[in-house]
Residue frames relative to the residue before (quaternion, step in Angstrom):
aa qw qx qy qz dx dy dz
X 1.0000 0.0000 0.0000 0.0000 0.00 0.00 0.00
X 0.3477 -0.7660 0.5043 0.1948 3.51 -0.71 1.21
X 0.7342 -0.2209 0.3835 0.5149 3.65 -1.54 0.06
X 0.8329 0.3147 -0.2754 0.3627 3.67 -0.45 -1.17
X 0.6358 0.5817 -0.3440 0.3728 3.62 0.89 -0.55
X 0.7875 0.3887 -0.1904 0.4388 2.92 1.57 -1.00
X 0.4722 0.5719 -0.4234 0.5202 3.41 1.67 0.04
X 0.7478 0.3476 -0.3579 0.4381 3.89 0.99 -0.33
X 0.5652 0.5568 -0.4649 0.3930 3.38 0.67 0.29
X 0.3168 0.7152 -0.3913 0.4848 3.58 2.05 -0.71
X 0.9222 0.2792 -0.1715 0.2055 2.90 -0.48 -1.95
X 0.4530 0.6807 -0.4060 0.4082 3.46 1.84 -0.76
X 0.6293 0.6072 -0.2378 0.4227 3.60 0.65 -1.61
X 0.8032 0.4346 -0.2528 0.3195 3.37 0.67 -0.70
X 0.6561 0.4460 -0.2261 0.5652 2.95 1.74 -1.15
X 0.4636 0.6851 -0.4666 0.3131 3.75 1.04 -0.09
X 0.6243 0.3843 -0.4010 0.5493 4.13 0.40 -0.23
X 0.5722 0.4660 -0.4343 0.5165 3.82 0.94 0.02
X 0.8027 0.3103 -0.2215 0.4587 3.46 0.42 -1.06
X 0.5957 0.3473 -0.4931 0.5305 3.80 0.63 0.67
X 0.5723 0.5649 -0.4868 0.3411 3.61 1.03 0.43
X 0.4566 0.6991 -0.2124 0.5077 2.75 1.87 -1.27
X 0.7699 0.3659 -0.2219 0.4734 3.80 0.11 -0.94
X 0.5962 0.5016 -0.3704 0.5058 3.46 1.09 -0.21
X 0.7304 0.4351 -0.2873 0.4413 3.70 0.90 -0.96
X 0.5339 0.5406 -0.3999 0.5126 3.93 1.28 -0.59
X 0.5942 0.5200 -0.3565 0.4994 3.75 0.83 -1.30
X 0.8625 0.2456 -0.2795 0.3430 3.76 0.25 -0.83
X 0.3602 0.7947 -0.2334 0.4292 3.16 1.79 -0.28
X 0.6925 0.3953 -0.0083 0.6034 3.42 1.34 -1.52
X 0.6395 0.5121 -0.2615 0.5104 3.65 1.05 -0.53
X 0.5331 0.4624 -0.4505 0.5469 3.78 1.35 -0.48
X 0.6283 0.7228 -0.2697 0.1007 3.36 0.43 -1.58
X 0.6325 0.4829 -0.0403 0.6043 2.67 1.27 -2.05
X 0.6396 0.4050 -0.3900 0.5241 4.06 0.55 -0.51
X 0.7423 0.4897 -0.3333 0.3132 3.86 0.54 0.00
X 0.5925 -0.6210 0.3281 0.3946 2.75 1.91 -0.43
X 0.4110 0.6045 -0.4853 0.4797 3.76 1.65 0.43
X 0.5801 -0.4169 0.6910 0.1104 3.11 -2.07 1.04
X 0.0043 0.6641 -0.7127 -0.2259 4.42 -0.58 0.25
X 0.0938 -0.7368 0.6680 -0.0466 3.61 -0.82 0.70
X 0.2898 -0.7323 0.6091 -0.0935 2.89 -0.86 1.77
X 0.0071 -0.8245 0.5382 -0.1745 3.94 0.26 1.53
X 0.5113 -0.7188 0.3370 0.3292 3.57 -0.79 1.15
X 0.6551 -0.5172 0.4706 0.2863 3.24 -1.98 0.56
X 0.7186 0.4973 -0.2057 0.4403 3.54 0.80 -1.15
X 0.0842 0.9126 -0.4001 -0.0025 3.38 -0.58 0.94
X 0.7720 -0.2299 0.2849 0.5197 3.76 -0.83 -0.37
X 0.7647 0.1717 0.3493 0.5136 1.83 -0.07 -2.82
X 0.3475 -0.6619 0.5566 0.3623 4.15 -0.50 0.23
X 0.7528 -0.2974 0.4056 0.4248 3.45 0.76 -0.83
X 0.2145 -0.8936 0.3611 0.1581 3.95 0.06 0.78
X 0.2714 0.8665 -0.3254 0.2639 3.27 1.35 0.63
X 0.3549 -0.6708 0.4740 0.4465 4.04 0.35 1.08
X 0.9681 0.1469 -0.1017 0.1755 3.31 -0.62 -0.64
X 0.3470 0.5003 -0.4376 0.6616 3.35 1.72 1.46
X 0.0749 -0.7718 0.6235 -0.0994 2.44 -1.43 1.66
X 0.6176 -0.6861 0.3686 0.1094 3.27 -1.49 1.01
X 0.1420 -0.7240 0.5916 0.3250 3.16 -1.67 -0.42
X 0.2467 -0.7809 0.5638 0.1072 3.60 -0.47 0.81
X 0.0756 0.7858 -0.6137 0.0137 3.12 -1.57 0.69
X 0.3834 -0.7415 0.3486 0.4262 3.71 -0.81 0.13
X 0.1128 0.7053 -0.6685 -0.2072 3.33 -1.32 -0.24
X 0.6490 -0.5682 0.4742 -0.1761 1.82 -2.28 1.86
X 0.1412 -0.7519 0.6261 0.1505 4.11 -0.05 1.01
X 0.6727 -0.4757 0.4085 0.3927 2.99 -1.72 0.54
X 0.1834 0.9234 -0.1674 0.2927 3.67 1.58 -0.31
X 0.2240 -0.6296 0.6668 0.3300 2.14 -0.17 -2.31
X 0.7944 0.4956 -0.2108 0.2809 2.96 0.78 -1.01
X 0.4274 -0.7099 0.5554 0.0706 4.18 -0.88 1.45
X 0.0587 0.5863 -0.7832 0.1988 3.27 -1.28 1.78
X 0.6746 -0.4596 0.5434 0.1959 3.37 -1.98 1.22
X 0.1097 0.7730 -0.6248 0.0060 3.32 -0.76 0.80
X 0.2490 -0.8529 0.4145 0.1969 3.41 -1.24 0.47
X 0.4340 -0.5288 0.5869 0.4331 3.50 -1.09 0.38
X 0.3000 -0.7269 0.5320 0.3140 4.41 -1.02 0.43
X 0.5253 -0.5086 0.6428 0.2287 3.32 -1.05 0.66
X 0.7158 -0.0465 0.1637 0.6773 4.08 -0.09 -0.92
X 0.4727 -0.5344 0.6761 0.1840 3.53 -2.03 0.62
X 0.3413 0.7540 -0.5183 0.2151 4.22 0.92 0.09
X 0.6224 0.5819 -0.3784 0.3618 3.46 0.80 -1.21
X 0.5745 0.4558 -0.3963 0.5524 3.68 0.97 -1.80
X 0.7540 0.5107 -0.3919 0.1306 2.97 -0.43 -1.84
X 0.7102 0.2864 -0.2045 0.6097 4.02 0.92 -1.06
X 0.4074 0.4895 -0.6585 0.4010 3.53 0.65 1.07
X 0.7365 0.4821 -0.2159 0.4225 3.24 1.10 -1.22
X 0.7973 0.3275 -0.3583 0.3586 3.35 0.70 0.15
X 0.4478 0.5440 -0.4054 0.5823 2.71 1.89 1.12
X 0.4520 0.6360 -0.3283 0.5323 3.32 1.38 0.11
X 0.4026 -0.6065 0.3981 0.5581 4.03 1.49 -0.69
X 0.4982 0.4964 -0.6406 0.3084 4.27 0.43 0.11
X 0.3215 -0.7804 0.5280 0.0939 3.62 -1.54 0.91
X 0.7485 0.1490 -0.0117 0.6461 3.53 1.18 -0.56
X 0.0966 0.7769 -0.5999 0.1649 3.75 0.24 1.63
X 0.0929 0.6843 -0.7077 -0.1490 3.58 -1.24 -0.07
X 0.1118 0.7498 -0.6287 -0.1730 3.24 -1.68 -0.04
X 0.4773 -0.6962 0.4841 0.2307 3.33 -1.31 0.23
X 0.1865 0.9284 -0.2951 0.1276 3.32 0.29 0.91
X 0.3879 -0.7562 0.4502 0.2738 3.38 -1.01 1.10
X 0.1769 -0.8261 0.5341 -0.0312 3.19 -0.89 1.08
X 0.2038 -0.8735 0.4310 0.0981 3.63 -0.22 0.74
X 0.2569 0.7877 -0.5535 0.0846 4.00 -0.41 0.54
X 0.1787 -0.7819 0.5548 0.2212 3.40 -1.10 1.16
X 0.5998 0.4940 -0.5892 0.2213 2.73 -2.00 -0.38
X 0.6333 0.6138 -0.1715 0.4390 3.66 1.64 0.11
X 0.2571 0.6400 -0.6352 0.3477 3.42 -0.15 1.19
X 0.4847 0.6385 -0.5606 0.2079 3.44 -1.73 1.04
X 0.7589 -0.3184 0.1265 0.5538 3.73 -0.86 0.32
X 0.7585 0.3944 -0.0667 0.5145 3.51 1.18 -1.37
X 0.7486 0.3220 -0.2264 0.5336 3.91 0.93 -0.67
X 0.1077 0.7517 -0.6452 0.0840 2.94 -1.19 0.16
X 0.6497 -0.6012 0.2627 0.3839 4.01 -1.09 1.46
X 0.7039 0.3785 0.0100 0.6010 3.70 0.78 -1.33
X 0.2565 0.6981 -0.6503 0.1546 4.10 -0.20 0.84
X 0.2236 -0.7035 0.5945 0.3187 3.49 -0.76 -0.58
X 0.4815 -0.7157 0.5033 -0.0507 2.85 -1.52 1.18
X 0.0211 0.7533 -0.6572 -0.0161 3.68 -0.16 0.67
X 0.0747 -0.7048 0.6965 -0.1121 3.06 -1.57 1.79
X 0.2331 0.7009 -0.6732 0.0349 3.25 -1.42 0.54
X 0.0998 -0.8477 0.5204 0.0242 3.35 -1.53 0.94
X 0.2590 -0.8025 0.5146 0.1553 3.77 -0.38 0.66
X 0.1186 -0.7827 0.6082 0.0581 3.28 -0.81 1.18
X 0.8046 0.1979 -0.3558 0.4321 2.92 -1.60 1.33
X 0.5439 0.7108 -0.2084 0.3944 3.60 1.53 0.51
X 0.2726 -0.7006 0.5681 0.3349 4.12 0.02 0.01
X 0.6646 -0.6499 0.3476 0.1228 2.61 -1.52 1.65
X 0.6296 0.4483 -0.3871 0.5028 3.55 1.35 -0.50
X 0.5352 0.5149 -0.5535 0.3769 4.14 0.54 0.47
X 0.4363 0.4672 -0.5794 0.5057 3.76 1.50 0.29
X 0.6564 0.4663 -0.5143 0.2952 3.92 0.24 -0.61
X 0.5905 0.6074 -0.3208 0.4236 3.92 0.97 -0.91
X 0.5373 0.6562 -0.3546 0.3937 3.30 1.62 -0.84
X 0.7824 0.5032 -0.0866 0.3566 2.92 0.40 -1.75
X 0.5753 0.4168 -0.3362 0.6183 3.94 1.05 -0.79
X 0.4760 0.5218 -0.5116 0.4893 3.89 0.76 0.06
X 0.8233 0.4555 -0.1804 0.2866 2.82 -0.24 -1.81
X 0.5882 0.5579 -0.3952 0.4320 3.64 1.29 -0.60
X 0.8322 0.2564 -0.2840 0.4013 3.03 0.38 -1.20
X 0.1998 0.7514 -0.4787 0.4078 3.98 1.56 0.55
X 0.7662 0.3477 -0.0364 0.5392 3.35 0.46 -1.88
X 0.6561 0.4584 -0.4280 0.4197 3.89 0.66 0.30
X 0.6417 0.4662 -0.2324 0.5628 3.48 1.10 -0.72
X 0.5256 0.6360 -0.4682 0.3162 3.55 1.09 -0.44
X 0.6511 0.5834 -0.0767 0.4794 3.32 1.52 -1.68
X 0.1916 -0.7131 0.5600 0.3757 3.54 0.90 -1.35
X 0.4340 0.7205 -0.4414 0.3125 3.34 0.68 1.70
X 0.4963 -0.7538 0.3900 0.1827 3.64 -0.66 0.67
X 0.6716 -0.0680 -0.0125 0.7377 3.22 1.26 -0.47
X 0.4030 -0.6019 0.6473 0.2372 3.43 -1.81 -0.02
X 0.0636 -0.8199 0.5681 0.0300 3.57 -0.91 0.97
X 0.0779 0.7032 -0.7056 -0.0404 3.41 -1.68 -0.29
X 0.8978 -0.2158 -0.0314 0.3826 2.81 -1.23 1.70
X 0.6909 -0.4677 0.0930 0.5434 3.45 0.77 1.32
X 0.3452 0.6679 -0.4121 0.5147 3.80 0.91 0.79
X 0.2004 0.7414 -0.6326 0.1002 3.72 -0.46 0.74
X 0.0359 0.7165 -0.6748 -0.1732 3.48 -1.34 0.17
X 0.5542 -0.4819 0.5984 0.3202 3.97 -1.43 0.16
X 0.2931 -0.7951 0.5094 0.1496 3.40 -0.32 1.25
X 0.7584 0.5884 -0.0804 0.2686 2.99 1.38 -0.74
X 0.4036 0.6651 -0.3023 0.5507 2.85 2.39 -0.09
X 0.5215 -0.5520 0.5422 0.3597 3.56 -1.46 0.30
X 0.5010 -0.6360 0.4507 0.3761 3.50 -0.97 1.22
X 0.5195 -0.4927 0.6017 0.3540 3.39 -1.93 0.06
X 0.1415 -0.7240 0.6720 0.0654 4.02 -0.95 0.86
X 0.0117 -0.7642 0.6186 -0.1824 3.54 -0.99 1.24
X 0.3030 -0.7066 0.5734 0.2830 3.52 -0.66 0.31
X 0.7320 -0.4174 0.3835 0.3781 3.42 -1.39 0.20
X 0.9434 0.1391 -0.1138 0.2787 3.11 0.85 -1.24
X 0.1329 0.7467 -0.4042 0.5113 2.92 2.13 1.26
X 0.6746 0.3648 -0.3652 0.5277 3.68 0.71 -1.53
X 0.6238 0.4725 -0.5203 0.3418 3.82 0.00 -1.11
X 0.7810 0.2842 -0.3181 0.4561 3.85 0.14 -0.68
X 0.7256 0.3409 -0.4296 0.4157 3.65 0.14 -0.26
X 0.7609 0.2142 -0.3589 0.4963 3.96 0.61 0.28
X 0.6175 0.3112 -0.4615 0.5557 4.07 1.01 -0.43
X 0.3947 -0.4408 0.7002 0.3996 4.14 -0.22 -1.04
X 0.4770 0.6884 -0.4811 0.2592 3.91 0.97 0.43
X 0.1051 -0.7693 0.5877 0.2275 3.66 -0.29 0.73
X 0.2354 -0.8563 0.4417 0.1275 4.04 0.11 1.58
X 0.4572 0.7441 -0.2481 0.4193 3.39 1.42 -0.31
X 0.5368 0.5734 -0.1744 0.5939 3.28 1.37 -1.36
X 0.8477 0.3171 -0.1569 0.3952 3.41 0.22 -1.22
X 0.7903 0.2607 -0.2327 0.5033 3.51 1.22 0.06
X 0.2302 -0.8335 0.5015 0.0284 3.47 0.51 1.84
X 0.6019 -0.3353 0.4766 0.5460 3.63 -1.71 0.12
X 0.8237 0.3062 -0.3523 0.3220 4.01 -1.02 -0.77
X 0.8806 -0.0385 0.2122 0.4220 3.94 1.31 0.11
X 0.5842 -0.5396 0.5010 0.3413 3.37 -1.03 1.05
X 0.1496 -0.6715 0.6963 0.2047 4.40 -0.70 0.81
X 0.2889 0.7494 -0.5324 -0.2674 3.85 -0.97 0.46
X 0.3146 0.6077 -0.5981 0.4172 3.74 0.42 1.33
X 0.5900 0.4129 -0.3501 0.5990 3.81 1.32 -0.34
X 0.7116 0.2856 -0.3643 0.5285 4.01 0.54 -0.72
X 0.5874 0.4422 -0.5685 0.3690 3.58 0.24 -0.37
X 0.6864 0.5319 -0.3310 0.3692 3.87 0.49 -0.86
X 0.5200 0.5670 -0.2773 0.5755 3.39 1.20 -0.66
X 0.6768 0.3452 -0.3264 0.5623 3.87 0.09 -0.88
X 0.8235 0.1950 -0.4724 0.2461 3.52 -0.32 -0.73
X 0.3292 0.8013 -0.3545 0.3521 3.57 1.58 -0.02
X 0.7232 0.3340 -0.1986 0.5710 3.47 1.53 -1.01
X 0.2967 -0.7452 0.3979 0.4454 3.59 1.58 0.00
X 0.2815 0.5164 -0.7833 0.2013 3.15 -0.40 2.11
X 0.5455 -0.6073 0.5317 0.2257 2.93 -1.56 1.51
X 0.2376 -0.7791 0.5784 0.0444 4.33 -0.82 1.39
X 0.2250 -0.6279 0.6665 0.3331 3.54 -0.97 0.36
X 0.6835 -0.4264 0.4393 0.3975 3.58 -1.85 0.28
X 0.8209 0.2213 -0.2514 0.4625 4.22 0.47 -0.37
X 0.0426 -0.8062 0.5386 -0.2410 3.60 1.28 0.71
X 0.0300 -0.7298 0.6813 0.0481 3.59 -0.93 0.81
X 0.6160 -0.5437 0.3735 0.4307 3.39 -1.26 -0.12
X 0.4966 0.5276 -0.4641 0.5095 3.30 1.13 -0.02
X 0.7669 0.4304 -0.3557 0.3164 3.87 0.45 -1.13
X 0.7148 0.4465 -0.3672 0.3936 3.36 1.36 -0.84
X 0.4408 0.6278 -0.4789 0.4268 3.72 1.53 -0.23
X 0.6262 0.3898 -0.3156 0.5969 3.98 0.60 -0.77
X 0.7059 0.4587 -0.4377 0.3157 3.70 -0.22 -0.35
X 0.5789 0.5838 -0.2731 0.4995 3.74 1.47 -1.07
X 0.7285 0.5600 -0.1823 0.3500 3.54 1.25 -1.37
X 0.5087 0.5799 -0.3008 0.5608 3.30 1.69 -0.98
X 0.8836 0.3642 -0.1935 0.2217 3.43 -0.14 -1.55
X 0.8730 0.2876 -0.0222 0.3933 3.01 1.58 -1.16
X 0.6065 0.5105 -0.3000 0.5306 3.08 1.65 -1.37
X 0.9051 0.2067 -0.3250 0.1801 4.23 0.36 -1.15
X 0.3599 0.7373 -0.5016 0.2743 3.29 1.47 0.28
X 0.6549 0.6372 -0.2481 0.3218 3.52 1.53 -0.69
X 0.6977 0.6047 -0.0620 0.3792 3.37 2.09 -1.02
X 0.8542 0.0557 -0.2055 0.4744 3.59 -0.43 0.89
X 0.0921 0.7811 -0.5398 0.3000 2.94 1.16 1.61
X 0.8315 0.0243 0.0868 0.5481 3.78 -1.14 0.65
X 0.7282 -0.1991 0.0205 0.6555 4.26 0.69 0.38
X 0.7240 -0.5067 0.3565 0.3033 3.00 -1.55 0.79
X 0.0417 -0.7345 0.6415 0.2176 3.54 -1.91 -0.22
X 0.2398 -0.7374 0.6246 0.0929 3.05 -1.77 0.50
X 0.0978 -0.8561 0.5015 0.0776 3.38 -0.14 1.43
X 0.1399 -0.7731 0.6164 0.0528 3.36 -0.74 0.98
X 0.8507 0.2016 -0.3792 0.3031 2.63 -2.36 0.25
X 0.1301 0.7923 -0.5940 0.0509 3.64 -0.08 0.74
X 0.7651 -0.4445 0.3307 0.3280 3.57 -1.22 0.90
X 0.3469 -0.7604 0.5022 0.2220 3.88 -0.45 1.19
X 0.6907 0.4766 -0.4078 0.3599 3.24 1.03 0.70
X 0.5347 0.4805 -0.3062 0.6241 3.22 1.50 0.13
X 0.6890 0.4951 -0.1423 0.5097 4.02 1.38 -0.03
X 0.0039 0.8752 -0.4706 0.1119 3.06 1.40 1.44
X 0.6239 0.4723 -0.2587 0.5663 3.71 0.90 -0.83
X 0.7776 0.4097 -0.3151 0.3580 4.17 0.20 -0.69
X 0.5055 -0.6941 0.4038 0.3158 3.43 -1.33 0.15
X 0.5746 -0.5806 0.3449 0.4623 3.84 -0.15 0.40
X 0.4002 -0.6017 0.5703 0.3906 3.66 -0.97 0.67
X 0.6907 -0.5272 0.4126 0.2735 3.40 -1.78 0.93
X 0.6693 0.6244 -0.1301 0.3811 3.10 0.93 -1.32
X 0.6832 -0.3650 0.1836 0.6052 3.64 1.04 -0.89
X 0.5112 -0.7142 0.4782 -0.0065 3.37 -0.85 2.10
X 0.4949 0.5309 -0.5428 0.4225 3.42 1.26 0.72
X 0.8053 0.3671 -0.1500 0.4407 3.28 1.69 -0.62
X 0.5279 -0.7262 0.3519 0.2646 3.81 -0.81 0.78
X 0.3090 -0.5798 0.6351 0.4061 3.81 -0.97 -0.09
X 0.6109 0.6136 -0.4284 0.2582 3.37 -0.27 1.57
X 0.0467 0.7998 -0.5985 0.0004 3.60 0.15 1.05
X 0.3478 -0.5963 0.6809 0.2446 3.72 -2.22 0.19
X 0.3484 -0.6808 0.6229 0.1646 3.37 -1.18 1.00
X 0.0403 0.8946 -0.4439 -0.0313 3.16 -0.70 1.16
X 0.0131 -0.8298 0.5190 0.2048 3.89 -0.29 0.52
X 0.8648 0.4240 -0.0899 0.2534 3.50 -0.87 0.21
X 0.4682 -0.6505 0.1899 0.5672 2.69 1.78 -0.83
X 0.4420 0.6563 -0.3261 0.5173 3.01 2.04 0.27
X 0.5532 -0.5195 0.5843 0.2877 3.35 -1.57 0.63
X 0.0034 -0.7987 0.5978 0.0685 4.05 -0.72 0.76
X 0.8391 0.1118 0.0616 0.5289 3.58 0.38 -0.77
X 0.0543 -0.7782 0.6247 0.0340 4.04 -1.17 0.02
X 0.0057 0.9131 -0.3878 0.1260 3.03 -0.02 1.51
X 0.4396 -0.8477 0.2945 0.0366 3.72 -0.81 1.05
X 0.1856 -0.5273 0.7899 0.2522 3.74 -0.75 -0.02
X 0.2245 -0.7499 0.5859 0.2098 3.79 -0.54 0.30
X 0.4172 -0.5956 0.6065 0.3215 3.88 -1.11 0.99
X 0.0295 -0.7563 0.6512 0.0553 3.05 -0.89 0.23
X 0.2336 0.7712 -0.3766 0.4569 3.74 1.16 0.06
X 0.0889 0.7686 -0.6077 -0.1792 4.23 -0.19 0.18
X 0.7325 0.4311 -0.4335 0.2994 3.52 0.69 -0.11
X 0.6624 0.5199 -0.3417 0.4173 3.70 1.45 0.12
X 0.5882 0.6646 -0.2486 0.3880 2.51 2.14 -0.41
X 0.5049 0.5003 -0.3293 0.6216 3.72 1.70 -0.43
X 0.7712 0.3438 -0.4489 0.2926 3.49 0.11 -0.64
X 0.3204 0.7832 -0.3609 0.3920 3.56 1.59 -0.02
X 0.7978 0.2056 0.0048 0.5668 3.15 -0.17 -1.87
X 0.5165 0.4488 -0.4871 0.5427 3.88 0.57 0.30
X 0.6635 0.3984 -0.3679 0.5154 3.68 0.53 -0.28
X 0.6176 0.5976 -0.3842 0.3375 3.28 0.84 -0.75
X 0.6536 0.5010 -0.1227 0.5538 3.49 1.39 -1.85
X 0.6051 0.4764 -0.3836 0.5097 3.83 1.02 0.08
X 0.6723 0.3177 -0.3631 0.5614 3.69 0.93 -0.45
X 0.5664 0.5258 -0.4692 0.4273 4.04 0.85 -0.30
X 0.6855 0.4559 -0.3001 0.4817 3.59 0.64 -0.79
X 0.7646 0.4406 -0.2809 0.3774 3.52 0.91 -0.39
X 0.7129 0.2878 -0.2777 0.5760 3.32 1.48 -0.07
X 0.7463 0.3817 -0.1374 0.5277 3.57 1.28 -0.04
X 0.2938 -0.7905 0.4600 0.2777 3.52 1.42 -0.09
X 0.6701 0.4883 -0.3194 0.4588 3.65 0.75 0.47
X 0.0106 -0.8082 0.5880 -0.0314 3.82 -1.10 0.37
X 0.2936 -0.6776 0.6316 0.2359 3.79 -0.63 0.90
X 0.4922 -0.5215 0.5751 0.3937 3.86 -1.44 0.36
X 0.5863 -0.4482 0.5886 0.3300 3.19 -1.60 0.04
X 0.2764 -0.6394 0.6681 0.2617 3.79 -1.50 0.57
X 0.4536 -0.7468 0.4848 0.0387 3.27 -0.55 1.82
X 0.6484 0.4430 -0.2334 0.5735 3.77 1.07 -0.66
X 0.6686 0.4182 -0.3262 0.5212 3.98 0.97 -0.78
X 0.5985 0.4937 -0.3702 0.5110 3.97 1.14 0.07
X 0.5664 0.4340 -0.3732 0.5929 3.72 1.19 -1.17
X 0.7295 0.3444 -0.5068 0.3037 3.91 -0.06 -0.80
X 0.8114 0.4839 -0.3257 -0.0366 3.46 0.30 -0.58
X 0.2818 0.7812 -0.3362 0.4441 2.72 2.10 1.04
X 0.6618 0.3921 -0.2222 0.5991 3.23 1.25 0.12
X 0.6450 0.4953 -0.4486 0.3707 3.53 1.12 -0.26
X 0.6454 -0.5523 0.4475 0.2794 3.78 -1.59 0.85
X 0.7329 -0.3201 0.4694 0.3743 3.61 -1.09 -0.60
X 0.1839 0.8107 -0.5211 0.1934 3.84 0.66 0.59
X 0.3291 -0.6671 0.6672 0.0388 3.24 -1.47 0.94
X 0.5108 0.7285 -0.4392 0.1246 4.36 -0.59 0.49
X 0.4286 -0.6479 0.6297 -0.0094 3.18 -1.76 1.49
X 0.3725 -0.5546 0.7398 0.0791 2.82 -1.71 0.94
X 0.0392 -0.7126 0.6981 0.0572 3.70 -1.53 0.64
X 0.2955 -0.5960 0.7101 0.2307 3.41 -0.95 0.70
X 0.1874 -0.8669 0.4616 -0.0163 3.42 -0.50 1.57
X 0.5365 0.6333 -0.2601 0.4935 3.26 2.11 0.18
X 0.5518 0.3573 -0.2829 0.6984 3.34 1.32 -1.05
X 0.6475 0.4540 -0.5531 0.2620 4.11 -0.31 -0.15
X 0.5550 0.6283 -0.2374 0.4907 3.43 1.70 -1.07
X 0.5149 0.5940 -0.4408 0.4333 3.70 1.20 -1.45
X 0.7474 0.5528 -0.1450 0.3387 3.34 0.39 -1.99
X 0.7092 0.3975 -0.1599 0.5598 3.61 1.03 -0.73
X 0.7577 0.1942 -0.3167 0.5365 3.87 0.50 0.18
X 0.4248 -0.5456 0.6120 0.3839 4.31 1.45 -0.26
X 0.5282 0.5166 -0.6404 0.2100 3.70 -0.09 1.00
X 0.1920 -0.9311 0.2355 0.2019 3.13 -0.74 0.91
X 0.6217 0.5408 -0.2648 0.5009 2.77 1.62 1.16
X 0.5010 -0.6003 0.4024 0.4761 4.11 0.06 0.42
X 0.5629 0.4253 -0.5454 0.4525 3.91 0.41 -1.04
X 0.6263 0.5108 -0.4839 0.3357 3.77 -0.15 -1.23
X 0.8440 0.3799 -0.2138 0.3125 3.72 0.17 -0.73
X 0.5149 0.6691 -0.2921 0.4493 3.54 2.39 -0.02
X 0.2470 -0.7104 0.5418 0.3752 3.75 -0.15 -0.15
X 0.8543 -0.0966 -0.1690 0.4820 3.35 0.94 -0.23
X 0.1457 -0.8146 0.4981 0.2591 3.44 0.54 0.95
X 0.6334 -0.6116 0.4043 0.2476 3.11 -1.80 0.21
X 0.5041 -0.6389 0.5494 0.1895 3.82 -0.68 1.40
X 0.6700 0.3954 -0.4545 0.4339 3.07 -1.51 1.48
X 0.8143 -0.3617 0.2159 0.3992 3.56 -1.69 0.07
């Protein structure tokens, strides 16, 4: 047995008490599901469109007809498109576990190939995804035979009711940002948010958008503060940063859409779903106009996931990063630990 054979059998051995946690949390993970009454739906990898999100990136490949003939295929970024075909199709309670693939993404937390756990309830309010999720934590703690979930000396009590905060509660109680101010009825203001951030001393580049300084406040200030000692669920984020959600009833500056955070980590992203197809193209067309402008690239649109959603009901659905929920539930402090075979390379 050579060096390398014996350096992978190392690393397997180590990550192996992670990955029989793992299989314990999917096993109970899948046991909640099925007791609530979800459909798992198992929706294809290859797609149109990967997903129209500026700053997710694909993999592309061709396929080849018996022909001859060569069309662009993607690797998907998220299973949402299928998934709200299908519940435009009449299914009401679907999940699926799904591998999902996006580059430019490697780190303690990312990684090309993660799975994704999705599930959406039609004809439901978007805040029974939040009841979901304080399940599902303390689902995946007992799977293991753990008390709390941690990372890198971070811990929270899965079992506690999460903390609920609005988007633009956190910006003032941890930046001194008053985010309201900066996002009038006719439009995001950023010469009013850029002044605000550097006011709280965030450091701005010169072409900063309001999107870039909205992520720059969030990084530095708003999640070091979140899922500290029990989860959170930040809600109502800016309908411009909520290209996929429907506008809150109440005021259309803001989105039906909060992230479920534990630790200080990002866990989940959850949705009132748009369901609109003509606001819904001009969305993600805006989206694939700023991707092409800072990235010279753009994915088409999935023409059939725009026709379905004229037929789709009222639907509430979340994404979970089902790797970092495992990280959190067995203390690994890295994604490979939680892959059976991560992917080889930079």
């Amino acid at each position: 047995m050579d060096d390398r054979q014996l350096s992978a059998l190392r690393a397997h051995a180590d990550r192996r008490p992670f990955l029989i946690g793992r299989a314990r949390v999917v096993a109970a993970l899948r046991a909640w599901f099925a007791a609530q009454g979800f459909v798992e739906v198992e929706t294809s990898i290859l797609q149109v469109s990967p997903g129209n999100e500026t700053h997710l990136h694909a993999f592309a490949t061709e396929l080849v007809a018996l022909g001859g003939g060569k069309a662009t295929r993607y690797l998907r970024t998220s299973p949402e498109f299928a998934c709200k075909k299908l519940i435009s199709a009449g299914e009401r309670r679907i999940v699926e576990f799904a591998r999902v693939f996006r580059n430019r993404e490697r780190g303690a937390l990312h990684a090309p190939e993660f799975t994704m756990l999705e599930w959406y309830r039609a004809g439901e309010p978007y805040e029974r995804l939040m009841e979901d999720c304080a399940a599902l934590l303390a689902v995946a703690a007992e799977a293991v035979g753990s008390r709390d979930l941690s990372f890198r000396g971070r811990a929270i009590d899965p079992f506690a009711a999460p903390e609920r905060l609005t988007v633009a509660q956190a910006f003032r109680r941890d930046a001194a940002i008053d985010l309201s101010a900066c996002l009038p009825p006719q439009g995001p203001d950023p010469a009013r948010f850029a002044q605000a951030a550097k006011a709280a001393g965030i450091r701005l580049a010169e072409d900063d958008d309001w999107r870039d300084i909205f992520s720059r406040v969030l990084v530095e200030r708003i999640e070091p503060h979140l899922g500290l000692g029990r989860a959170t669920v930040l809600d109502a984020y800016p309908a411009a940063l909520s290209a996929l959600a429907r506008p809150c009833a109440r005021d259309p500056r803001w989105a039906e859409r909060f992230e479920l955070y534990a630790c200080g980590i990002e866990l989940a992203n959850g949705f009132g779903e748009l369901t609109d197809p003509v606001q819904q193209r001009e969305r993600l067309s805006a989206e694939m106009a700023e991707k092409e402008r800072i990235y010279g690239e753009r994915y088409p649109l999935d023409e059939e996931f725009l026709a379905a959603l004229a037929a789709m009901p009222p639907t509430c659905g979340i994404a979970l990063g089902l790797d970092r929920l495992v990280m959190l539930a067995t203390g690994a402090p890295h994604i490979d630990q939680v892959l059976w075979t991560p992917v080889a390379g930079a």
